[in-house]
C-alpha positions as CSV (number, residue, x, y, z in Angstrom):
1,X,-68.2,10.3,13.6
2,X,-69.4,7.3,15.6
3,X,-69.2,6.9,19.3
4,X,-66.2,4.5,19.3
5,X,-63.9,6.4,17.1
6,X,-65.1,9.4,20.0
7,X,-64.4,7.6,22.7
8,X,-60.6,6.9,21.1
9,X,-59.7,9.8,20.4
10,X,-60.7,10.9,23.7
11,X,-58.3,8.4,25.4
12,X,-55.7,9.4,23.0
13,X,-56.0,13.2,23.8
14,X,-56.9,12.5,27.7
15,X,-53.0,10.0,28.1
16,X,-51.1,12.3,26.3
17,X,-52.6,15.2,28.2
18,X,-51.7,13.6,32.1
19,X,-48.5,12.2,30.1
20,X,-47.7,16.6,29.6
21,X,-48.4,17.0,33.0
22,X,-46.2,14.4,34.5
23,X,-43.3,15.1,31.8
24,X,-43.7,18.6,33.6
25,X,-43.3,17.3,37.1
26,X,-45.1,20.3,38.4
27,X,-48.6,18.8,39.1
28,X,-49.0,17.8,43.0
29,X,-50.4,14.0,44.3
30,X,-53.8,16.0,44.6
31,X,-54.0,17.5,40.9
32,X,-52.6,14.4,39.3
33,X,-55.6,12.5,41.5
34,X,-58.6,14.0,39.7
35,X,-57.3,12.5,36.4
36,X,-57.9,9.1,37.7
37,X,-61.2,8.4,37.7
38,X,-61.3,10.0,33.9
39,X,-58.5,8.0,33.2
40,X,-59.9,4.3,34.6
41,X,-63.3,5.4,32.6
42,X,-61.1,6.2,29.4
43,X,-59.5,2.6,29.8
44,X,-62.9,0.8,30.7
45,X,-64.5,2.7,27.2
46,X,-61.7,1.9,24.9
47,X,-61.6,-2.0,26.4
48,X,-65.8,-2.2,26.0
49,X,-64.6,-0.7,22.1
50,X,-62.3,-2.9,21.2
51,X,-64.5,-6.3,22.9
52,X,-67.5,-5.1,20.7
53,X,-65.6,-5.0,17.4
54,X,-64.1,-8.5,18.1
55,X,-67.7,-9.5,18.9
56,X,-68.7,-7.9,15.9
57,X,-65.7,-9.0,13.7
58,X,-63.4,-11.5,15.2
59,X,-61.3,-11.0,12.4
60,X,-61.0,-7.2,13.4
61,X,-57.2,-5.5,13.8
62,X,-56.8,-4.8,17.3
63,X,-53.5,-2.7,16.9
64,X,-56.3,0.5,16.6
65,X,-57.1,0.1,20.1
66,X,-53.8,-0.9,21.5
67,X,-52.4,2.8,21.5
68,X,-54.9,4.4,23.1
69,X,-54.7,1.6,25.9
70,X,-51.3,1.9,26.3
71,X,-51.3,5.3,26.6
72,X,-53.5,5.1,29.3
73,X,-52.1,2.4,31.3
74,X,-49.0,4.2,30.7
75,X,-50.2,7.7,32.7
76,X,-51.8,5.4,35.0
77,X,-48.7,3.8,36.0
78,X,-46.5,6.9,35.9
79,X,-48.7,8.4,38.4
80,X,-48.1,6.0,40.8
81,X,-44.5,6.1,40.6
């Protein structure tokens, strides 16, 4: 397995982890806080993923990348609110 197809699957897991959590609504502003660095880093990898495959093959289906992104921004966003 390559780095790249690691580092997705590790957003995927990571967004629909904190996306358990906040479905729970049990988690407090200081648990839900130490998911947001790993979260931001999570984001930054799959972005730096998806820019080296377009690099690499601007022909390249970006769909692959898009769920893992949203599901990220999507925790991200929820645990603001």
């Amino acid at each position: 397995m390559t780095r790249d197809v690691e580092a997705l699957q590790a957003a995927t897991v990571l967004a629909a982890l904190v996306g358990e959590i906040l479905e729970a609504g049990k988690a407090s502003d200081a648990e839900l806080a130490v998911f947001v660095p790993a979260l931001y880093e999570s984001l930054s990898e799959v972005i730096s993923v998806a820019a080296r495959n377009v690099a690499d093959n601007p022909t390249s289906d970006l769909r692959q990348y898009g769920e893992s992104a949203r599901g990220i921004g999507a925790a991200l966003r929820d645990m603001r609110a």
